[in-house]
N, C-alpha and C positions, 0 to 999 in steps of 0.2 A: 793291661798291666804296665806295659812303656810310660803311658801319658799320666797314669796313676803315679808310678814311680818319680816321673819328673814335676811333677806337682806339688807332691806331696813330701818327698823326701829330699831331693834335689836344692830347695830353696835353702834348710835347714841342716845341713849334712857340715858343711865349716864348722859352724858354731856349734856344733853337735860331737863333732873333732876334734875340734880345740879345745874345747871345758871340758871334757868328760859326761856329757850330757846322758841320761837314758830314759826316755818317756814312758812309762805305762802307756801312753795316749796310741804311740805307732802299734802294738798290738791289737789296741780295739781297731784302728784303722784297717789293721793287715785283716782282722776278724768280718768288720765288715765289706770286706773286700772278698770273704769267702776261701780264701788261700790256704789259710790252715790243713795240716792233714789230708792235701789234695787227692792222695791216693788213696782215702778211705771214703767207704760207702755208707749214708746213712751219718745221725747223729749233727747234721747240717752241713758235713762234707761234701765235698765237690765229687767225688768218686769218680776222679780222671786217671788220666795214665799217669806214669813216670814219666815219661817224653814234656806232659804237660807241666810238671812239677821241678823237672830242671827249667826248661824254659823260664819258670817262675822264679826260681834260685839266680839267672843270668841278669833278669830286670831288675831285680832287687841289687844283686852284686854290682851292677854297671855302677848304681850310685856309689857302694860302701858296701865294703866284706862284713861289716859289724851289724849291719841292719838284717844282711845276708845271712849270718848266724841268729841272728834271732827266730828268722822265720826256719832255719831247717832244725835246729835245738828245738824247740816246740814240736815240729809237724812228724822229724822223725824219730827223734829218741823219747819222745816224752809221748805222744798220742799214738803212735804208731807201735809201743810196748804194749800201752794201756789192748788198744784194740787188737793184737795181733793174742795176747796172751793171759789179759783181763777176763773176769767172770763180768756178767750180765748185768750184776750191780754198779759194778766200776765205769764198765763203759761210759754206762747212763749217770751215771754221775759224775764224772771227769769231762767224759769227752764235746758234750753239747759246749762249755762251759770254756774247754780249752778252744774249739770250734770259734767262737764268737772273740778270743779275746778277753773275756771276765778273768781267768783264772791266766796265770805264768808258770811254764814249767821248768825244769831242769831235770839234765843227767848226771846223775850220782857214780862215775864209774873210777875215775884217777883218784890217785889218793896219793901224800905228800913224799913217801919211801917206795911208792910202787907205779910210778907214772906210767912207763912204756911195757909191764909187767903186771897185768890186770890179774892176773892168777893167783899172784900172791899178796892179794886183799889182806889186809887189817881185818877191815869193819866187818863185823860178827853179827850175830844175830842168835837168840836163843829161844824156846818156847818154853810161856809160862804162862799156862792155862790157857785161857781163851787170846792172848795176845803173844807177838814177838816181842823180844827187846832187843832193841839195836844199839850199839857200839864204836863210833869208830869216827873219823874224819875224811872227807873228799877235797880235793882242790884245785884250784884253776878248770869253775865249774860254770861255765855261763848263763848266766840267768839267775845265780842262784840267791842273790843278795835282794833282789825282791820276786824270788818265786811265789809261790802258793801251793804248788805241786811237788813233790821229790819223787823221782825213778833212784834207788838208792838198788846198789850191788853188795851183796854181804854174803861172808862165808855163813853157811847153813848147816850142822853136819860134817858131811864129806863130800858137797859142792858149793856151789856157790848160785843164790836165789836172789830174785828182782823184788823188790818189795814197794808198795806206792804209800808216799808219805805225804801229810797237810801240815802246813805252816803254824796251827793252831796245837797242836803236838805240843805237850812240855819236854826239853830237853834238846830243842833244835836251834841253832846260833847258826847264823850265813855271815859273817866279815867279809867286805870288798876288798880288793884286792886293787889299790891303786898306785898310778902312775904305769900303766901300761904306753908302750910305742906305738902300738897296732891295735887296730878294731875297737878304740877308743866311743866309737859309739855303741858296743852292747858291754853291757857289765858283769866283769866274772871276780867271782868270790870263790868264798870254801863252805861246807857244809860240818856242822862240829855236832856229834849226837852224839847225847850224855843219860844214856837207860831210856831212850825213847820207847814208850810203847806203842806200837802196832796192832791194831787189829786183825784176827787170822786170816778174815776175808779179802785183806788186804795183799797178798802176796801172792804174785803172776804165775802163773803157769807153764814153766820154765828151767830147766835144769842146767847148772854148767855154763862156759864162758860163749855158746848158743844164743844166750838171751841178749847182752850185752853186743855181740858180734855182728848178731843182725838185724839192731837197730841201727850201727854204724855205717855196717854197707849200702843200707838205704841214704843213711847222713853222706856221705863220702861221694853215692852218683851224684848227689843236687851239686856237690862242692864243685866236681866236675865241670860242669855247669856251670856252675857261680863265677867261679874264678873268670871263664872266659868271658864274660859281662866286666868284670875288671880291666882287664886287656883290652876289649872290645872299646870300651870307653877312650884309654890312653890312646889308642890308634886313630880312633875319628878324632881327637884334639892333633894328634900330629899330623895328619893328612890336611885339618883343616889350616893351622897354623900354616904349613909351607905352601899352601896354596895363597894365602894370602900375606906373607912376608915376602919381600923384597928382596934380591940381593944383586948388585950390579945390575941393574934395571929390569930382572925377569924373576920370577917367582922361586922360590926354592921347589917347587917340587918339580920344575922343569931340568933340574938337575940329575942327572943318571945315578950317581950316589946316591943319589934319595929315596928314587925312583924302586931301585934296587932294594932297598930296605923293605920302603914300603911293600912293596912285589915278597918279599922272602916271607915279611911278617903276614899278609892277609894269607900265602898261602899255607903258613904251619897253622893260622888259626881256625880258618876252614878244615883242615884237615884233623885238628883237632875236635870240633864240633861235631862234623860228621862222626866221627868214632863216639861220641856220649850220645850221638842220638840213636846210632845203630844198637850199640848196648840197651838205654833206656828198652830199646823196644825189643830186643831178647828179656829183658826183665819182665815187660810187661806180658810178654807170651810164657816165662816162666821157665826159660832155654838157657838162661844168664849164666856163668860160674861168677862167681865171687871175687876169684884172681883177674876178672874181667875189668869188673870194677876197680880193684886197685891198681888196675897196669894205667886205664883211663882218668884216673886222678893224679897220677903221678905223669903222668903223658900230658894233661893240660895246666897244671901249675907250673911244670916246669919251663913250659912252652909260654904262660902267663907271665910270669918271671921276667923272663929274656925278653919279651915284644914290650913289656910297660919299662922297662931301664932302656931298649934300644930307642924307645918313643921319647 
């Protein structure tokens, strides 16, 4: 995955930065590469651990957080619904499809008055007859401007259902969303449904803000993960830099000051790493809480943060 990543991502990541670039092409690559959906069994998934699947989010991240959300947008909010809470039909027909890279998905859950407040969704949904209709707007949705897929959240009733939606749908508009500062290499839009219909067969197995919740927390261990491949990066350029910079005739890193840094920053990110790995692997035994995962994301971004501005 390293040498893949420097190959393939690495050469192109500036220019990819700086225009606002986003290929279709890096999905079929990520597809043929097998990545997708790592912790799903079956359907041409790799059926590994979580341990395996952050690691996976860190190489990717090392390059570019944007490339980094592409692969965990797909693998956990969008396949990881499909299989966790999909009928038999869905699977086999989404999942091979997102597996390979052919299809692009997105997660339907923000919406433009309810960003940090999922609960109080707009976007509705109604039944009539053999289909739902759906209602409403999402935004600042990654992926969604050239999806294929939609993971869409809507009040249903008296809670709130996960419904899977295709781009071929009348009544569905994705607008980009640009001029972003950050993660300029994956592309987030909004999603605008105008009486889309739905199929019945088409809606997950799932009740309540459960469906949406944990997909996230799957999303959230990778990020864990990801972000330190961030960090990870800035610190080998600053280790290497003062190794081979000059200053008053001896290298900078022969400097105690420096020394020092470098010494504070490898050991909060060790120390970091170790806790996504120990979690991963409560998750992957199924011993995990939840609060686990949020304390570990908020513990290595923030720690991400501080090491790539002290670098």
């Amino acid at each position: 995955m390293k040498s893949f990543c420097k190959s393939e991502l690495k050469p192109r990541v500036i220019n990819d930065f700086r225009n606002e670039i986003v290929d279709r092409n890096i999905f079929k690559k990520f597809g043929e590469m097998g990545i997708f959906g790592p912790t799903i069994k079956g359907y041409g998934c790799l059926g590994e651990s979580y341990k395996t699947y952050g690691l996976i989010a860190k190489e990717i991240e090392y390059i570019d957080s944007g490339y980094r959300s592409m692969f965990s947008v797909q693998s956990s909010l969008v396949m990881n619904p499909i299989f966790n809470y999909g009928n038999k039909k869905l699977k086999e027909k989404y999942l091979p499809k997102l597996c390979s890279g052919d299809y692009i998905g997105c997660f339907g859950l923000t919406e433009p008055d309810h960003g940090s407040n999922p609960s109080s969704m707009s976007t509705n949904a109604i039944l009539d007859g053999d289909n739902y209709i759906l209602n409403g707007s999402k935004t600042w949705i990654s992926n969604s401007p050239i999806a294929d897929v939609f993971i869409i959240w809507a009040k249903y009733e008296d809670t709130i259902r996960g419904f899977i939606l295709d781009r071929n749908m009348n009544g569905i508009t994705t607008p980009k969303i640009d001029g972003k500062l950050s993660l300029r290499t994956s592309v987030t839009g909004m999603i605008m449904m105008d009486d889309v219909k739905v199929p019945k067969e088409n809606i997950l197995d799932v009740y309540g803000m459960k469906g949406p919740f944990s997909c996230l927390n799957n999303a959230r261990l990778g990020i864990s993960f990801g972000v330190l491949g961030s960090s990870e990066f800035c610190f080998e350029t600053a280790l290497e830099y003062s190794q081979n910079r000059e200053l008053f005739n001896s290298p900078l890193s022969e400097k105690q000051l420096l020394q020092m840094k470098l010494a504070n920053m490898s050991t909060e990110w060790n120390l970091a790493f170790l806790s996504c790995l120990h979690v991963a692997d409560l998750v992957d035994r199924q011993k995990a809480d939840p609060t686990m995962i949020s304390l570990i994301k908020r513990n290595s971004a923030g720690k991400a943060l501080e090491i790539s501005r002290v670098c």
